[in-house]
matplotlib code that plots the C-alpha trace (Angstrom):
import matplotlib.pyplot as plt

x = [19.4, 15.9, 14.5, 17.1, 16.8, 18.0, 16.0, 17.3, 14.0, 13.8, 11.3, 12.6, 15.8, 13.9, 12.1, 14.6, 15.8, 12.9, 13.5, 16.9, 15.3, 12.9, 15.6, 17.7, 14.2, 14.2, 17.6, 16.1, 13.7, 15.6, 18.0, 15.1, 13.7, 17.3, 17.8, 20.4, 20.4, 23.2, 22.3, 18.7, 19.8, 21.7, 19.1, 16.0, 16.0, 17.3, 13.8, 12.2, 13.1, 13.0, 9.4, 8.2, 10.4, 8.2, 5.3, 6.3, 8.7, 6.0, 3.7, 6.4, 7.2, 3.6, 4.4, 7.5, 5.3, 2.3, 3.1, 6.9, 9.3, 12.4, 13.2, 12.1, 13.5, 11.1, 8.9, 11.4, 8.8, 7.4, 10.0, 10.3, 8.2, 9.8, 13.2, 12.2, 11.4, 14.2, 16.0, 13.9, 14.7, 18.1, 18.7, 16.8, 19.4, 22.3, 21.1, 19.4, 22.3, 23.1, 20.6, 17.5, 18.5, 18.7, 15.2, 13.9, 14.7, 14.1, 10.3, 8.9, 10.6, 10.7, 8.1, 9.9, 9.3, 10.9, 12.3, 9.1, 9.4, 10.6, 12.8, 11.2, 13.6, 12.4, 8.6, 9.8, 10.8, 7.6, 5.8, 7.8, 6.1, 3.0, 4.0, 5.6, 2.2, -0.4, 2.2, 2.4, -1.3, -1.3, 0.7, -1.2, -4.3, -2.9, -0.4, -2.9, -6.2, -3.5, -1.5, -5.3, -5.8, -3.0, -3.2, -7.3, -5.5, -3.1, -5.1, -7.7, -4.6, -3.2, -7.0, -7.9, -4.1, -3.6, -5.8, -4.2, -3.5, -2.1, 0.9, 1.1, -2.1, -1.3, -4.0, -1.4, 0.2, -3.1, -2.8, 0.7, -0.4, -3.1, 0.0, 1.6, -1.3, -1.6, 1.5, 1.6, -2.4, 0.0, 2.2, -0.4, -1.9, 1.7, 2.5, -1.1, -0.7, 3.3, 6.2, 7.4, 4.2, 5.4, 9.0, 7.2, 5.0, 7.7, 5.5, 3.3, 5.6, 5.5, 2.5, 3.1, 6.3, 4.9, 2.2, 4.8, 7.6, 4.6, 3.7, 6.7, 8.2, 4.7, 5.5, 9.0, 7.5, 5.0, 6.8, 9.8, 7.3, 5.8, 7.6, 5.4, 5.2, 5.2, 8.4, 7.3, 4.1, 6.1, 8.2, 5.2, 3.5, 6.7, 7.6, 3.6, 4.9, 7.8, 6.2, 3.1, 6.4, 8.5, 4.9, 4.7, 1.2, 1.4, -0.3, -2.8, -5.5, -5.3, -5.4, -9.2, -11.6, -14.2, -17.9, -20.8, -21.3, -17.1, -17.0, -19.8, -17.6, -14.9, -16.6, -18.0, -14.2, -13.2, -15.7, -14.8, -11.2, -12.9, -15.1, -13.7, -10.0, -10.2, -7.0, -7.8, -6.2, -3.1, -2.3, -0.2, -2.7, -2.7, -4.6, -2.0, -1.8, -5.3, -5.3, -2.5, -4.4, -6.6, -5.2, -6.0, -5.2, -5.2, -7.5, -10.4, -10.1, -10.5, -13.5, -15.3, -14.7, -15.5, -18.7, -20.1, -19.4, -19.8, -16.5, -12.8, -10.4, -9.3, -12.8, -13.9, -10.9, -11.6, -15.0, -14.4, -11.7, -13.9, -17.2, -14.8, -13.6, -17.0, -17.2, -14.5, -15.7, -19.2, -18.2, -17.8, -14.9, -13.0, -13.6, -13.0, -9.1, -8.1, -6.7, -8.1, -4.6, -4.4, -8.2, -6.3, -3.9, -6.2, -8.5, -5.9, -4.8, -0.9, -1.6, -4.0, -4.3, -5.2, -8.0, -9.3, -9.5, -11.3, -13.5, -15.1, -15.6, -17.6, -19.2, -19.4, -17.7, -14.3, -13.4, -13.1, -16.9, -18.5, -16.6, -17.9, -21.7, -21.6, -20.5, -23.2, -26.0, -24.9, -24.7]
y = [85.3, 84.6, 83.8, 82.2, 78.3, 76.0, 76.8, 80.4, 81.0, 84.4, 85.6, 84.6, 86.9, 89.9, 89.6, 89.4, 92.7, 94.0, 93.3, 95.4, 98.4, 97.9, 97.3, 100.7, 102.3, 101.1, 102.6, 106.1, 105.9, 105.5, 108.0, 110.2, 109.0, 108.9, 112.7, 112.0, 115.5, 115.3, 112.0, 112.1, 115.0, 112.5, 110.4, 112.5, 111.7, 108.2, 107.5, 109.2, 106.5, 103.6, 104.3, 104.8, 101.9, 99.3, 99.0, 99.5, 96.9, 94.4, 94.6, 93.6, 90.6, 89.6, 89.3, 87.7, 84.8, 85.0, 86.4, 86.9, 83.8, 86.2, 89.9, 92.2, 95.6, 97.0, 97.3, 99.7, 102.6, 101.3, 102.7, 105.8, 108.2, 107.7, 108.3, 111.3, 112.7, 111.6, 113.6, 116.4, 116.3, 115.5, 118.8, 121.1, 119.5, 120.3, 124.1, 124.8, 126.8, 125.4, 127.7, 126.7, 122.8, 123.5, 125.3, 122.6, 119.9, 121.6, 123.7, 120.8, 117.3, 117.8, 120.8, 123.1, 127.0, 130.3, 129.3, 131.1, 132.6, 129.5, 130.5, 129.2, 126.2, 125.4, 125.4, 123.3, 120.7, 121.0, 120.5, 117.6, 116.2, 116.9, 114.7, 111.9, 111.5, 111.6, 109.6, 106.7, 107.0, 106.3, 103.4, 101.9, 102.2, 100.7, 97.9, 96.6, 96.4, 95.0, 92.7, 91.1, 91.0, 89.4, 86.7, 85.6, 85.0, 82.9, 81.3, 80.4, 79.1, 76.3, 75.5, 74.7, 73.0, 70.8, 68.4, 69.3, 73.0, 72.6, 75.0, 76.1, 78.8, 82.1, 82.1, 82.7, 85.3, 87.4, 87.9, 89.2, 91.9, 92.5, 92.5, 95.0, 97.4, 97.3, 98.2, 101.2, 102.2, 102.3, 104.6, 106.9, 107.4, 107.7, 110.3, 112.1, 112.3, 113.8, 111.5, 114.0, 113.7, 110.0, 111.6, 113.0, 110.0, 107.2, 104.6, 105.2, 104.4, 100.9, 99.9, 100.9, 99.7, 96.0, 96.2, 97.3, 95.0, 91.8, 92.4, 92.8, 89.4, 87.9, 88.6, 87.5, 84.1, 83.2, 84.3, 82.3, 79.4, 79.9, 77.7, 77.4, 80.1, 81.1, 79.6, 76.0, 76.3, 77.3, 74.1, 72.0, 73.3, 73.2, 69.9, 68.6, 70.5, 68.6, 65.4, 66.1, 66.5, 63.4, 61.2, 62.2, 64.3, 67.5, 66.8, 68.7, 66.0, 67.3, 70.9, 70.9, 73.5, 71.1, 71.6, 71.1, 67.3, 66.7, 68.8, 66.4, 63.5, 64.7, 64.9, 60.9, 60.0, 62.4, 60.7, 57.2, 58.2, 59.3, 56.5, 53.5, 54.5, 56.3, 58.2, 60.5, 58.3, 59.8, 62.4, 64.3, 64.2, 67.4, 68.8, 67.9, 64.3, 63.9, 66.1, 63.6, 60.4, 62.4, 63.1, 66.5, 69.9, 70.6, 74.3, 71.6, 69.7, 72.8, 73.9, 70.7, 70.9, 74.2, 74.6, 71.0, 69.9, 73.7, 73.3, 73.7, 71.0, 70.7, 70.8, 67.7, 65.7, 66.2, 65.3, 62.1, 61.6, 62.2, 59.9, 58.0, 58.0, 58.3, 54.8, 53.1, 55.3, 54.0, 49.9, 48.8, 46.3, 49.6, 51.4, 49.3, 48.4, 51.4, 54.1, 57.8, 58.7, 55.3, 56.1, 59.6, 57.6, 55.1, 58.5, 60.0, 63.1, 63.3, 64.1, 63.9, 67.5, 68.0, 65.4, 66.5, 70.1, 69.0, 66.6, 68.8, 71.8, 69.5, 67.3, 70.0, 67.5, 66.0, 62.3, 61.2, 62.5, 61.5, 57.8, 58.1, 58.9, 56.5, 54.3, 54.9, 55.0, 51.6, 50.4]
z = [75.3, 77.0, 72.8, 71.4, 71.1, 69.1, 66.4, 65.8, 63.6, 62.0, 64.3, 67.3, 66.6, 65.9, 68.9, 71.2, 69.1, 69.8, 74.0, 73.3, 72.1, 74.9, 77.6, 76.2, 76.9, 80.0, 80.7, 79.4, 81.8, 84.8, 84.3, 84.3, 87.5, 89.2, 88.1, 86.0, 83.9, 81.9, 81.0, 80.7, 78.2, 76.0, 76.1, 75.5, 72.0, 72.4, 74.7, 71.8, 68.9, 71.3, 72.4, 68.7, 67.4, 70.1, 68.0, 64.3, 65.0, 67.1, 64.0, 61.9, 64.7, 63.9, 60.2, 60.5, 62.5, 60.0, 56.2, 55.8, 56.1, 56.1, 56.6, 54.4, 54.0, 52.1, 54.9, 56.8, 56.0, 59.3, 61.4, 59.4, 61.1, 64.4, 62.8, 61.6, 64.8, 66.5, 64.1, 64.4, 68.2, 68.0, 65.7, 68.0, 70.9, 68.8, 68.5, 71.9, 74.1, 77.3, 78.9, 76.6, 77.2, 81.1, 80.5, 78.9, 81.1, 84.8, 83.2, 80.9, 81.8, 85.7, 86.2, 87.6, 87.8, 87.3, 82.9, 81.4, 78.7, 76.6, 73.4, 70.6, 70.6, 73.4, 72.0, 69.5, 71.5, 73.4, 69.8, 69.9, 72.9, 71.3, 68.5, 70.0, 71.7, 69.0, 66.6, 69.6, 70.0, 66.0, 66.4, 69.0, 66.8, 63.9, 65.2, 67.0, 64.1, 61.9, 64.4, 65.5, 61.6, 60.7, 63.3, 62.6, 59.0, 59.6, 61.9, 59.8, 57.1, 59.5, 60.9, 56.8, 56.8, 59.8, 61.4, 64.5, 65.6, 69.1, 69.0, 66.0, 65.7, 67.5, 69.8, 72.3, 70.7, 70.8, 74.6, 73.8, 71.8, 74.3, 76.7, 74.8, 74.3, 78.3, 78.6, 76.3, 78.0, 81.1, 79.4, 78.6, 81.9, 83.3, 80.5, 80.5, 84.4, 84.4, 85.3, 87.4, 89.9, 90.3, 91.1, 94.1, 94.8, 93.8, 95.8, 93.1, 90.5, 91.4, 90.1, 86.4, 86.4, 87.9, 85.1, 82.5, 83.7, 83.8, 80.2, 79.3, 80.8, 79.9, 76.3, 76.6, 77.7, 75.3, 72.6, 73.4, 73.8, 70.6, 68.2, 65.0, 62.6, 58.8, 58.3, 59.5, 57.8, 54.5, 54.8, 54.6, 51.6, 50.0, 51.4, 49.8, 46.0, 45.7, 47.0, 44.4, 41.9, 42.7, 42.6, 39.1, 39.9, 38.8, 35.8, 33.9, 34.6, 38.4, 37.6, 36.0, 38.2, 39.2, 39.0, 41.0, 40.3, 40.3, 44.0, 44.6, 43.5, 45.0, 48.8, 48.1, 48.0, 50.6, 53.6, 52.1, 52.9, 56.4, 56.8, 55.6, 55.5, 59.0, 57.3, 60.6, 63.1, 61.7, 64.1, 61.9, 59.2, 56.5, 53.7, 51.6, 52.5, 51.4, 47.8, 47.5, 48.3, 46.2, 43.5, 43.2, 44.3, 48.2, 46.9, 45.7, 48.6, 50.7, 48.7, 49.3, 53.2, 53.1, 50.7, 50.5, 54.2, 55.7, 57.6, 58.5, 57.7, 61.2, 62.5, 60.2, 61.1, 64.8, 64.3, 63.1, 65.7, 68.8, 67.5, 66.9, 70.6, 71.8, 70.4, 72.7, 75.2, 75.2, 75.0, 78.2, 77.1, 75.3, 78.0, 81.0, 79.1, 77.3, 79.5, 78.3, 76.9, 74.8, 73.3, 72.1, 70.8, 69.5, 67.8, 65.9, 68.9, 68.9, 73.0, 75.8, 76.3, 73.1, 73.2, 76.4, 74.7, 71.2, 73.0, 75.7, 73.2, 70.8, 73.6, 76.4, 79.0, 79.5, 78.0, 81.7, 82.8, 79.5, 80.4, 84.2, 83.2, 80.4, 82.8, 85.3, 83.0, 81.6, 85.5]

ax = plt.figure().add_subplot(projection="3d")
ax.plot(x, y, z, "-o")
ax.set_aspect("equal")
plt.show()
């Protein structure tokens, strides 16, 4: 229940799936720590398909939040090689005698002497161990290039978008995959060492299950507080077609592919919109509200910002938000009545957290210290 809000968004839903599968893992795992053999033996294979379902399904958590605004079945190949060795050990299970599962349990789960030989069921199910590991270590690998991949996408989608970015890039997310491929580092040392050593040593178990249970909860958390994704940013570019519709300005006329001198043209009207309009004191200003001001599309718009002003939308808009700060912050009238939340206000910031960030990464201090030495120096 921990991710489900109000919204319901897609993503949200299949994450907290995603914390079931992890939660039934967590059961397999203590019934192997509790010696729970008969158990444990049911749920051999069920530990199996959760483990390899964690990241196929995280990666697809990532899409669902950067590419894909619903589910999409066709990328259930993802999940398809841990099924298939789940089957692969749930067969050997069904044909192992009593004996050979006993053997396999006590000599190769929990370590213990006097099974050797092993039946070649048994070796199978040992190949199997050998598999789940390299096909984990695969995953790992892979879910997390393409998870950081991704992310630096979309990222770089809502920073050309939206003037303002606070909560809705995936920044944050980042450190959960980070989380994640803690976690499963954990369970590689843990696996690479024996969980049956931390049987013997239990005050040792604590300390990957504290790092495991953190990341876990940590993920939980930011996810949950993550409320922007694809589907949001979807709703606005839709929301800007119909709007370009109902205007009557989807017309050929705005569909030429400018050249040099038009991009050129194009950028004059662009910083008179800046400059003389000061359109970015609207602190939800878009891309698309300027193409539309424009008259034009929002891909020519983001060509000028990008190849004649060598920038990001959201970069240009706060650029011209904090001189234009640094203005009321250097009058001594401005500065003396305005509070620092009300010059945000006043700049175009939609909060004062959000100034205080833009402001000291482009001016290298905070609003309040640049008013102080301002202050002093004008003393």
């Amino acid at each position: 229940m921990l991710l489900i809000d109000k919204q319901k968004n897609t993503s949200k839903k299949f994450f907290a799936f995603l914390l079931f599968v992890i939660l039934i893992n967590f059961f397999a795992h203590a019934a192997y720590f509790n010696h729970e053999y008969k158990l444990y033996t049911l749920l051999d294979s069920v530990w199996i398909l959760t483990s390899l379902l964690i990241f196929p399904l995280y990666y697809y958590y990532i899409r669902l939040l950067t590419t894909d605004t619903k589910i999409q079945y066709k990328w259930s190949w993802l999940v398809l090689p841990s099924v298939l060795l789940t089957i692969y050990s749930v067969v050997i299970y069904v044909l192992m005698t009593p004996a050979e599962v006993e053997s396999f349990i006590q000599a190769v789960m929990y370590k213990k002497s006097g099974y050797e030989p092993y039946s070649p069921l048994v070796r199978l199910q040992i190949l199997r161990g050998h598999l789940f590991k390299a096909l984990f270590f695969i995953q790992i690998v892979l879910s997390g290039y393409f998870g950081f991949k991704l992310m630096d996408n979309y990222n770089k989608k809502v920073k050309a978008f939206y003037s303002d970015i606070g909560g809705k890039d995936l920044t944050p997310m980042k450190w959960v995959l980070a989380a994640f491929l803690l976690a499963s580092l954990v369970s590689l040392v843990v696996s690479s060492i024996g969980k049956n050593y931390f049987i013997s040593h239990p005050l040792y178990l604590f300390i990957p299950s504290v790092i495991y249970s953190g990341c876990i909860f940590f993920s939980g958390y930011v996810s949950y507080m993550q409320l922007f994704t694809i589907e949001h940013f979807a709703r606005n570019v839709n929301e800007y077609e119909f709007n370009k519709i109902f205007n009557g300005k989807k017309t050929a006329a705005h569909y030429y592919i400018p050249g040099l001198d038009n991009l050129k043209s194009l950028r004059d009207q662009l910083i008179y919109l800046f400059e003389k309009k000061e359109i970015f004191k609207n602190p939800e200003l878009k891309i698309t509200d300027v193409s539309l001001l424009l008259k034009t599309n929002r891909t020519y718009v983001s060509r000028v910002v990008n190849e004649e002003l060598n920038t990001s939308f959201c970069d240009l808009v706060n650029s011209y938000r904090v001189t234009y700060a640094e203005e009321l912050l250097r009058s001594p009238l401005k500065a003396n009545s305005l509070s620092i939340s009300e010059i945000a206000r006043m700049s175009g910031f939609s909060s004062e957290s959000s100034f205080y960030r833009v402001f000291k990464n482009k001016k290298g201090v905070s609003p309040s210290a640049f008013k102080q030495n301002n202050r002093t120096l004008s003393g």
